[in-house]
C-alpha positions as CSV (number, residue, x, y, z in Angstrom):
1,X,0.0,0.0,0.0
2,X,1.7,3.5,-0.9
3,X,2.4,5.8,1.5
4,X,2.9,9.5,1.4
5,X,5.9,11.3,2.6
6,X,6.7,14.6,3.2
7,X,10.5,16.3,2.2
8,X,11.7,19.7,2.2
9,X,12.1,21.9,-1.7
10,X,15.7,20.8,-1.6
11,X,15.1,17.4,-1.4
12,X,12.3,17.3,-3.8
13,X,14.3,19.3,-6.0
14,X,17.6,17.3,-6.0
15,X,15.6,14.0,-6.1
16,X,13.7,15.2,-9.1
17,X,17.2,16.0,-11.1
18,X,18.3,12.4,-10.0
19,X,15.4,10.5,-11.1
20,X,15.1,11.4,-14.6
21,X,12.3,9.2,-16.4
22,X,11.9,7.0,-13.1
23,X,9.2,7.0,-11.2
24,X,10.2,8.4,-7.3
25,X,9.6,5.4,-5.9
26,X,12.8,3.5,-8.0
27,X,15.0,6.3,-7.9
28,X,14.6,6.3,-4.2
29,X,15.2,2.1,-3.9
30,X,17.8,3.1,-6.3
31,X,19.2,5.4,-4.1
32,X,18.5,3.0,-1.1
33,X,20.4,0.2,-3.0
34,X,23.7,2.3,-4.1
35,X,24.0,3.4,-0.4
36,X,23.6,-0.2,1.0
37,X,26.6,-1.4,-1.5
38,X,28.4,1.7,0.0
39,X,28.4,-0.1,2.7
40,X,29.0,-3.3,1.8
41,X,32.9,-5.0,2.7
42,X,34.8,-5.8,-0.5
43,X,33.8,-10.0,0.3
44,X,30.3,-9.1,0.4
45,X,30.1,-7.7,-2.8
46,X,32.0,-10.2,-4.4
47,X,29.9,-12.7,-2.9
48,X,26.8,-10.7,-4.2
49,X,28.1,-10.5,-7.6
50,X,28.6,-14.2,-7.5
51,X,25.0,-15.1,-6.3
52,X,23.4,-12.9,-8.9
53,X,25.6,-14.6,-11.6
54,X,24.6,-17.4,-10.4
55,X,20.7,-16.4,-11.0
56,X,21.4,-15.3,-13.9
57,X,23.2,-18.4,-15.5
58,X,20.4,-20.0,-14.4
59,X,17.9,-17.9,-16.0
60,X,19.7,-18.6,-19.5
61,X,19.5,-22.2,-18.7
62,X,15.8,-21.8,-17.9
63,X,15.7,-20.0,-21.0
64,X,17.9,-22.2,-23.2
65,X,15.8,-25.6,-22.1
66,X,12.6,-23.8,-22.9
67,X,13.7,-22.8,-26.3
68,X,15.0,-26.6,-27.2
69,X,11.6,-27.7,-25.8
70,X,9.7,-25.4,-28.3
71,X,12.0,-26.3,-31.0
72,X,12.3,-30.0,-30.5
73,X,9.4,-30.8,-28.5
74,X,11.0,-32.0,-25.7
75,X,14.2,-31.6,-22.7
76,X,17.0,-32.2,-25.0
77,X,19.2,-34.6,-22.6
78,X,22.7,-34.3,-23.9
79,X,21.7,-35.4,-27.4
């Protein structure tokens, strides 16, 4: 459910400059995001960056394996 804040000009202001075509609500999880990393050690991100490659070879796997199923009508097993 939304909820409605209250910021000063300034802040309005500078957050409208940042967020460009986004709506406020990204450009603030944006915001939100890029600070956590800030915070992050050097081993977490790493770690990070490994998990989300991880997702995302698996995506293309997903992706791969549904495209061989359309195109030979079935899980192609090593063949």
């Amino acid at each position: 459910m939304p909820k409605v804040i209250t910021i000063s000009d300034e802040a309005y202001e500078k957050l409208s400059a940042i967020k460009g075509e986004k709506s406020f609500t990204k450009a603030i999880l944006s915001l939100i995001k890029e600070k956590s990393c800030e915070k992050m050690s050097k081993k977490e991100i790493i770690k990070w960056i490994e998990r989300e490659e991880r997702k995302i070879g698996k995506e293309k796997e997903n992706i791969s394996e549904k495209i061989d199923e359309l195109i030979y009508g079935a899980k192609n097993e090593n063949t």
